[in-house]
C-alpha positions in Angstrom: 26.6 -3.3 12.1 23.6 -0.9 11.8 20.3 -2.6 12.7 18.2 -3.9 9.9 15.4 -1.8 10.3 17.7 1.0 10.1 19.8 -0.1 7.8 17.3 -0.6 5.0 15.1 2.7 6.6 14.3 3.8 2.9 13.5 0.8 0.9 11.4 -0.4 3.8 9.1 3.2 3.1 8.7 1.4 -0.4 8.0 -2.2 0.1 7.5 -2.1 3.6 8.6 -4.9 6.2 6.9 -8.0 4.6 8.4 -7.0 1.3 11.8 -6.9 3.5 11.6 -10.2 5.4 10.4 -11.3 1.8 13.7 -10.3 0.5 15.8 -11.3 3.4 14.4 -15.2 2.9 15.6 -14.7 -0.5 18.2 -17.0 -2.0 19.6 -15.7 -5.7 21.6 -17.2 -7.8 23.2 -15.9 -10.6 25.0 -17.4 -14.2 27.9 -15.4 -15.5 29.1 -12.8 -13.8 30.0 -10.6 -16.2 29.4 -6.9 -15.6 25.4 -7.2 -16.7 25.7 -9.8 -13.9 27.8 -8.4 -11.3 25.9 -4.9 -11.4 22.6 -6.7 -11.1 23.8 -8.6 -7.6 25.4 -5.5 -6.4 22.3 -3.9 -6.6 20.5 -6.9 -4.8 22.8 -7.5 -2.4 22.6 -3.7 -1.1 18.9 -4.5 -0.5 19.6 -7.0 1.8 18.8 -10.3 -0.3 19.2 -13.4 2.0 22.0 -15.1 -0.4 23.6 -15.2 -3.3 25.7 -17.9 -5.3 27.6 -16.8 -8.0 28.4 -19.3 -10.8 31.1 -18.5 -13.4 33.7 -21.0 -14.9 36.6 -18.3 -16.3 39.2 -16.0 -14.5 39.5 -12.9 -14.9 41.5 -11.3 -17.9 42.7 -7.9 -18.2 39.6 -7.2 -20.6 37.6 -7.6 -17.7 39.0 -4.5 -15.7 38.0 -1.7 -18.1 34.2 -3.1 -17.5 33.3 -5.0 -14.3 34.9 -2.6 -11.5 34.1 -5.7 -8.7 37.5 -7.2 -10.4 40.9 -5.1 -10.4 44.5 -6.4 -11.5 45.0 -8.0 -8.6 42.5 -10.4 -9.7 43.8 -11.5 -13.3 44.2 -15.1 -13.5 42.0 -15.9 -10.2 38.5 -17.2 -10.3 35.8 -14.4 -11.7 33.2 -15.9 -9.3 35.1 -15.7 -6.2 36.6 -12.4 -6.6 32.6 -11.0 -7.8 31.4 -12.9 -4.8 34.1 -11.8 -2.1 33.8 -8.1 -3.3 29.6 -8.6 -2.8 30.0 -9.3 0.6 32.0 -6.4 1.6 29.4 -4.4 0.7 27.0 -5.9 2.9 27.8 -8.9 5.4 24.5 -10.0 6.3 24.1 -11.5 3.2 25.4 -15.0 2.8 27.4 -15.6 -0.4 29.1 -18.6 -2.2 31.0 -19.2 -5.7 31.1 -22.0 -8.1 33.9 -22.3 -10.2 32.0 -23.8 -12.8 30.3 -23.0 -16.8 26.7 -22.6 -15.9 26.1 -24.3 -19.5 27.8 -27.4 -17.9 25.6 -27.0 -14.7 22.6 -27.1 -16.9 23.1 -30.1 -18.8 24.7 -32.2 -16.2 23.0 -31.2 -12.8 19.9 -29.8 -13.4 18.0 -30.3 -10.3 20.8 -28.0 -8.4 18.4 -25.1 -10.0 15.9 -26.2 -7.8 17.3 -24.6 -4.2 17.2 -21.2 -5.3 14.4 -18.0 -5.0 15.5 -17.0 -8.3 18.0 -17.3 -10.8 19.8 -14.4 -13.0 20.5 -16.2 -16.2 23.0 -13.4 -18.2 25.3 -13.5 -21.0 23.8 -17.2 -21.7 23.2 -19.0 -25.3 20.0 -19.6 -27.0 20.1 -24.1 -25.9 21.1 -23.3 -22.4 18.5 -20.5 -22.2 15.6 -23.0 -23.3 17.0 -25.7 -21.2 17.2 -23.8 -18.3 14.0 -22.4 -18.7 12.6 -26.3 -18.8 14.5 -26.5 -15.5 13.0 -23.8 -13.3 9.5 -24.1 -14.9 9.4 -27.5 -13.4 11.1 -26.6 -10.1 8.7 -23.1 -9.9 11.8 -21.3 -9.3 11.7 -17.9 -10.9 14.0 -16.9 -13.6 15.1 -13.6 -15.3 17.5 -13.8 -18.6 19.4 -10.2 -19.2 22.5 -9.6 -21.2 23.9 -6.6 -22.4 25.8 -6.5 -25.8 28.3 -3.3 -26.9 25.1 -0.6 -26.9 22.3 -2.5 -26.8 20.5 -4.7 -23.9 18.1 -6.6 -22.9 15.8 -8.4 -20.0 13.0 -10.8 -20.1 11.0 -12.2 -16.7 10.2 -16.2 -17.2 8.1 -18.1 -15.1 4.4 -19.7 -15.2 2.6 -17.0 -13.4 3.0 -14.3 -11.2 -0.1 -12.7 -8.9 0.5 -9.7 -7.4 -1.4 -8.5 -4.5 0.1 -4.8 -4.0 0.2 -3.6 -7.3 0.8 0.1 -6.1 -0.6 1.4 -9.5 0.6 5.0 -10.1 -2.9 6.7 -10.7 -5.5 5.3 -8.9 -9.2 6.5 -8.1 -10.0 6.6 -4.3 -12.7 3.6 -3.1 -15.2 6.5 -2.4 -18.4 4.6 -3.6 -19.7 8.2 -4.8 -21.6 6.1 -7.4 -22.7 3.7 -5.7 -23.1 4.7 -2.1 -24.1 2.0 0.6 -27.1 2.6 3.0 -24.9 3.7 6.2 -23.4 6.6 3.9 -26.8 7.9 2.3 -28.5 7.7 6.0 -25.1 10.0 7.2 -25.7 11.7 4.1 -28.8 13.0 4.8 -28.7 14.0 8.5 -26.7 17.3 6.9 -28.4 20.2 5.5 -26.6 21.5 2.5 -29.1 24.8 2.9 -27.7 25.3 6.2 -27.5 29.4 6.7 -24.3 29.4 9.0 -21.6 30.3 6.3 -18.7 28.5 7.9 -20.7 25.5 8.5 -21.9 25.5 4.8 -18.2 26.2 3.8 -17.2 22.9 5.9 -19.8 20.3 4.4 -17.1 17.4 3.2 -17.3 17.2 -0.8 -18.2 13.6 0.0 -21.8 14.5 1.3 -22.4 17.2 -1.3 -21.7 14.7 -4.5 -23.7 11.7 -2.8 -26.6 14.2 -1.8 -26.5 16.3 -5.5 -25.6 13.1 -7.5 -29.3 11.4 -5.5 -30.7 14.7 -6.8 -29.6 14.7 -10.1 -30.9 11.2 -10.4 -34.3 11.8 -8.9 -35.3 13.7 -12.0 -34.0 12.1 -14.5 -35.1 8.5 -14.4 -32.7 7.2 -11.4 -29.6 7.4 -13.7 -26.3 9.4 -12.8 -24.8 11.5 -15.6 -23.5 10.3 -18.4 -23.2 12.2 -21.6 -20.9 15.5 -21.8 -23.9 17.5 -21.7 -25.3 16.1 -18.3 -22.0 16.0 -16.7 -21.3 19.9 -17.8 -24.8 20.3 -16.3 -24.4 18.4 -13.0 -21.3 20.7 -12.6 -23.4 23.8 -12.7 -25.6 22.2 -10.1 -23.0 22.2 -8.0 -21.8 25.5 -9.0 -25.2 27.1 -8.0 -24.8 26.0 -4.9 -22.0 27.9 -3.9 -23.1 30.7 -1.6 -19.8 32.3 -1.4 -16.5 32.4 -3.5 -14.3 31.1 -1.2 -16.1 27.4 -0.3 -13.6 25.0 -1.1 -15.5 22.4 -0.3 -17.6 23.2 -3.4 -14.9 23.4 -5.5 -13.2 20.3 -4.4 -16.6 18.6 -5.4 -16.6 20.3 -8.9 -13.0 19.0 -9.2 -14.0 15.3 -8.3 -17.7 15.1 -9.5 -15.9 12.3 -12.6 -15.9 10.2 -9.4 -19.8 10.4 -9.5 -19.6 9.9 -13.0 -17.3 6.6 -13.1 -19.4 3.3 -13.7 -20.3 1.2 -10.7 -18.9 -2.2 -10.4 -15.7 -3.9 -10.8 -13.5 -3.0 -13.6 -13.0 -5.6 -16.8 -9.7 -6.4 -14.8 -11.0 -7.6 -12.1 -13.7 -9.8 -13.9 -11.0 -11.7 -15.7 -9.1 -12.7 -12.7 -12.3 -13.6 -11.0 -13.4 -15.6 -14.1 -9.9 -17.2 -14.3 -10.1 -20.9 -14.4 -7.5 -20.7 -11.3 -10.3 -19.6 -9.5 -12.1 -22.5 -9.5 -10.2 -23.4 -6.4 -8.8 -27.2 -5.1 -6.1 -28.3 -2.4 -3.3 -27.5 -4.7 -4.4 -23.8 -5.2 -2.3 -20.8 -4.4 -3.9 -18.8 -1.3 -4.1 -16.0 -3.5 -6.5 -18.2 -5.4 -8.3 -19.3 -3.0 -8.8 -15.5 -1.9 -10.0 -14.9 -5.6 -12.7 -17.6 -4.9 -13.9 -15.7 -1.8 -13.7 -12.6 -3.6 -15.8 -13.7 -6.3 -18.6 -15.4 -3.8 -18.1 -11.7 -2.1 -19.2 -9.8 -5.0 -21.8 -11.9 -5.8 -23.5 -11.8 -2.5 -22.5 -9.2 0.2 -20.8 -6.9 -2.3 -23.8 -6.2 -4.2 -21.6 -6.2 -7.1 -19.1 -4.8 -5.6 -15.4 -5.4 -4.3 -14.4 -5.0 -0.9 -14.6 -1.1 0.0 -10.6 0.4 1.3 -11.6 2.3 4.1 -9.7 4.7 3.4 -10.8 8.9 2.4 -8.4 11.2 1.2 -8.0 14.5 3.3 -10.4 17.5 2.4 -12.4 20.6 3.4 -14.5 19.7 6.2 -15.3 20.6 9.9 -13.3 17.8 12.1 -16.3 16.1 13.5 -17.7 15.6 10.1 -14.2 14.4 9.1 -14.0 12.1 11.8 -17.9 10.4 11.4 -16.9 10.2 7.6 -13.8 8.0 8.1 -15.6 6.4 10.7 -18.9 5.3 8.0 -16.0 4.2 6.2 -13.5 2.2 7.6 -16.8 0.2 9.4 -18.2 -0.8 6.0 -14.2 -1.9 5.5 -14.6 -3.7 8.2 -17.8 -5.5 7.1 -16.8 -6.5 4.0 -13.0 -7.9 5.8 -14.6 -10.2 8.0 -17.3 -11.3 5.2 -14.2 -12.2 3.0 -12.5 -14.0 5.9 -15.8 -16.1 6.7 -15.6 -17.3 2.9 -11.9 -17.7 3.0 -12.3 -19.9 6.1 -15.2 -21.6 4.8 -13.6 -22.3 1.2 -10.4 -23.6 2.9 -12.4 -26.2 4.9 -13.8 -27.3 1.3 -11.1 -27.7 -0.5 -9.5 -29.9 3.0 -7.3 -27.1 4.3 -6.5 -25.8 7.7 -9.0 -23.3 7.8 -6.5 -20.6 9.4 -3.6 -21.2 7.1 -4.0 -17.9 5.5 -3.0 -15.2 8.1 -6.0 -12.4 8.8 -2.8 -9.9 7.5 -2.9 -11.3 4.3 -6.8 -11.3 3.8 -7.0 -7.4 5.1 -4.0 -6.5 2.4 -5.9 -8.7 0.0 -9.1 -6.9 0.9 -8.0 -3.3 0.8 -5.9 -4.1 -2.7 -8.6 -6.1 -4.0 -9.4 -3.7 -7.2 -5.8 -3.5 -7.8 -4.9 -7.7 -8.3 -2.9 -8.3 -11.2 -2.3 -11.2 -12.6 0.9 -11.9 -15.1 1.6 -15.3 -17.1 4.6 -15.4 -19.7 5.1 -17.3 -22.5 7.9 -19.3 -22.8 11.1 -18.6 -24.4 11.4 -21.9 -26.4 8.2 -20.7 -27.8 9.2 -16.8 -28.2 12.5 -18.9 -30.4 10.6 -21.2 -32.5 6.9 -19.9 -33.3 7.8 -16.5 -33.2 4.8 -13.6 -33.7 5.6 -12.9 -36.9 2.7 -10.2 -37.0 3.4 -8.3 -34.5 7.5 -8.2 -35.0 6.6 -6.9 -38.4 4.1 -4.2 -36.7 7.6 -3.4 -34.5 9.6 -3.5 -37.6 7.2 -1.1 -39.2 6.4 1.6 -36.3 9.1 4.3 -36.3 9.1 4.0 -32.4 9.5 0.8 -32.4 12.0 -0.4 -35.4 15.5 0.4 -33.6 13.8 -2.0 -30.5 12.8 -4.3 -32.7 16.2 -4.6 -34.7 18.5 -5.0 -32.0 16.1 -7.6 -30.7 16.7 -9.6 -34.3 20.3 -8.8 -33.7 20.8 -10.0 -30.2 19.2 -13.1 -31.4 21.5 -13.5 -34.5 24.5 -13.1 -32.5 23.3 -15.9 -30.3 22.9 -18.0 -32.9 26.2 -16.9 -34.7 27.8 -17.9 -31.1 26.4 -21.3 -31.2 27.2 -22.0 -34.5 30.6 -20.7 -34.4 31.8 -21.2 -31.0 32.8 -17.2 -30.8 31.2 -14.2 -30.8 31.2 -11.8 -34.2 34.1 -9.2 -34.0 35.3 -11.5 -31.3 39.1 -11.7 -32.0 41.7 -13.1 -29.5 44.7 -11.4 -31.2 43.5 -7.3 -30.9 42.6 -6.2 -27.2 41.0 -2.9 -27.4 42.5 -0.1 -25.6 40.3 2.1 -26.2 39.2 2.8 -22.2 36.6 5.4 -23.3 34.6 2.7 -25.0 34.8 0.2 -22.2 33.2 2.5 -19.5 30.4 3.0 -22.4 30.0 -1.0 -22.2 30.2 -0.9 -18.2 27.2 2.1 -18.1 25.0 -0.5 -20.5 25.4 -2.8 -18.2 24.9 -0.8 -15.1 21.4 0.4 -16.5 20.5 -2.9 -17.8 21.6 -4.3 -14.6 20.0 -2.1 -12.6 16.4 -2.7 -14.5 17.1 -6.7 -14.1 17.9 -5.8 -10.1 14.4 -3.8 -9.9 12.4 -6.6 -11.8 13.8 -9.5 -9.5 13.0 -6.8 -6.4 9.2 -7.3 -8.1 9.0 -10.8 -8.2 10.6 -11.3 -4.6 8.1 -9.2 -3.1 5.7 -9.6 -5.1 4.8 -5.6 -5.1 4.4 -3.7 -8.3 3.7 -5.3 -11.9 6.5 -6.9 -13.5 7.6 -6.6 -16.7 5.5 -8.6 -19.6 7.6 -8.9 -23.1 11.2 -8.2 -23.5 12.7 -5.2 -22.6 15.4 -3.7 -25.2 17.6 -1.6 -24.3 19.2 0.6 -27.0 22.3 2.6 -25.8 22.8 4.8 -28.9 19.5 6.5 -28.6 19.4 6.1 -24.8 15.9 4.2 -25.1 14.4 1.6 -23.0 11.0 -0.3 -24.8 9.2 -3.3 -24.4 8.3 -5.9 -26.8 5.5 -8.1 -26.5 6.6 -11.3 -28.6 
């Protein structure tokens, strides 16, 4: 067997190795495994999850073989759940598996605290009672819980749990922490030990873009009231500041300031974001608190005193024109004030922990520099509940869906799904349901096996989310509509 590290050599580049050990401590378990299901472990188990228990009460009919390829006709008559789970571990044995030959319905009325072992649970293919009973269930136990079920074209997934903080959000766009705005003493002082009217034309050529915008932005501000630019006109003429001076056509150093002088331009301060997390009621920290909480609280003490406003700077500068020695004392001005600002968020996380009758170093100094050097990036998500999605739905905005020629398909098949649920519970069978006609037609059962491929494969990415709690989950409900091949989201 190949080492873990190599082994899981790619996804590690993505998560990295606490987002693996994350997933390796990982026990999942899922309802139904059904294609929607089985497709969703495949995926999971493939990453290296720690466990999986797979809870299904039928056996496998020949229906099942055109759509679930984890069951062949060797299987018909046997136990769905042990021939899904025995096929799983073939495809990776360092993951522990197990099968229950049981209705997950009958598990959720009878034995409810059995929920309570598990990382997360993959609720598919389940009615509306057991979803809201279930939901009750892990909301108590704090075990997280994602619903998906895919239905002839059309699909769906939807994330449950009280809240969800996530520390490396890995945003797509980002700005660099370059301060250009707001630029702290040790910066300015480098700043201005460099001539930008230096004569030498390759040393003029190699003056970082960093210096020039902090030394042209102070400037700029000089005559005109100590304020940085801020309408279009002042911004098109801080540009030509910079363009004049250029000495020669060829300094890219000059240009790469002209590309990034919005960075000068950006407001100082933390973004509305950040100040709701920091004003979060959670923040107001006791014993129970999560540490990411009780980071917050530091955060927030941070900002208000050593930050001058502030959040922690990243330390980090992006490659550009410059001679290497100006490089290097750049990155060095830098990662120092990084440094600073680290060990003044430690002190309060230390201090704050004492307060609130904590062992003072129960939050690892890894976990304080990640929270540091994400600190503008914190998200926070909290879901409503499913029981209250069912019963007081938002009327206003399912009409605005309804209404919005994007949006209507989404928003039908959502109304659909939940009809058929509530057919299926009144009834006792599914619409168009019939035991007498088995269809033949193959063609259309690989159609229902790629639906649930795709919508497993989005349920397998937003439980890979939660576990490692990198990237931003899902908020809403995300419909899947086959016939149109388009995914949207739904906030209800």
């Amino acid at each position: 067997m190949a080492e873990p590290k190599t082994k899981y050599d790619r996804q590690l580049r993505i998560w990295g190795e606490q987002g693996q050990a994350a997933l390796e401590k990982a026990s999942i378990c899922l309802l139904n495994c059904g294609p929607t299901g089985s497709e969703t472990l495949k995926n999971l188990v493939l990453g290296g999850v720690g466990s999986i228990t797979v809870i299904d009460g039928s056996k496998v009919e020949v229906g099942d073989l055109g759509n679930n390829f984890m069951v062949d006709e060797s299987s018909i008559g046997q136990s769905k759940a042990k021939c899904v789970c025995s096929f799983l571990q073939e495809l990776n044995d360092a993951v522990k598996g197990k099968f229950i030959e049981e209705y997950p319905e009958a598990l959720i009325e009878t034995n409810p605290s059995f929920f309570s072992q598990f990382t997360l649970i993959v609720a598919t293919q389940l009615v509306e009672v057991a979803v809201v009973k279930l939901e009750r269930i892990c909301r108590e136990a704090n075990v997280l819980l994602v619903f998906a079920r895919s239905y002839g074209l059309s699909g769906f997934v939807r994330i449950s749990l009280k809240e969800h903080t996530v520390i490396e959000s890995k945003p797509d766009h980002f700005l660099d922490d370059l301060r250009l705005n707001n630029p702290w003493p040790e910066l300015r002082s480098f700043a201005e030990t460099i001539d930008l009217n230096v004569e030498d034309p390759v040393a003029h050529k190699h003056i970082p873009y960093v210096v020039i915008l902090v030394k042209l932005a102070d400037e700029w501000a000089k005559s005109h009231g100590s304020k940085l630019p801020s309408t279009r006109e002042e911004k098109k003429d801080f540009k030509e500041l910079l363009r004049s001076r250029m000495v020669a056509l060829d300094e890219d150093n000059y240009k790469e300031a002209m590309e990034t002088s919005f960075k000068v331009f950006a407001p100082p301060g933390i973004s509305s974001g950040l100040q709701k997390i920091i004003n979060d009621s959670s923040a107001e920290v006791d014993s129970n608190s999560l540490d990411f909480w009780v980071m917050v609280a530091a955060l927030k003490e941070f900002i208000s005193n050593e930050g001058g406003g502030e959040a922690p700077l990243e330390g980090s500068i992006p490659d550009m024109t410059s001679s290497t020695e100006q490089y290097v004392n750049l990155q060095n001005i830098y990662q120092s004030k990084a440094e600073a600002d680290f060990l003044a968020i430690e002190r309060r996380v230390r201090s704050i922990l004492t307060k609130i009758g904590r062992d003072s170093n129960c939050i690892a100094k890894t976990t304080i520099k990640s929270f540091c050097k994400n600190a503008r990036k914190l998200k926070v998500c909290r879901y409503r509940t499913v029981e209250d999605e069912f019963n007081s739905p938002n009327i206003p905005e399912l009409q605005k869906y309804l209404t919005d020629e994007d949006y209507s398909v989404a928003a039908g098949i959502y109304i659909l799904l939940r009809a058929v649920d509530r057919f299926a519970a009144n009834y006792n069978t599914f619409p168009g349901q019939f035991d007498s006609v088995m269809d033949d037609d193959i063609s259309r059962l690989k159609k229902l096996h790629a639906v649930a491929a795709f919508v497993g494969g989005i349920t397998s990415q937003e439980v890979i989310k939660l576990i490692t709690r990198q990237f931003v989950p899902m908020s809403g409900t995300f419909i899947f509509n086959g016939i149109d091949h388009k995914s949207q989201l739904l906030l209800l």
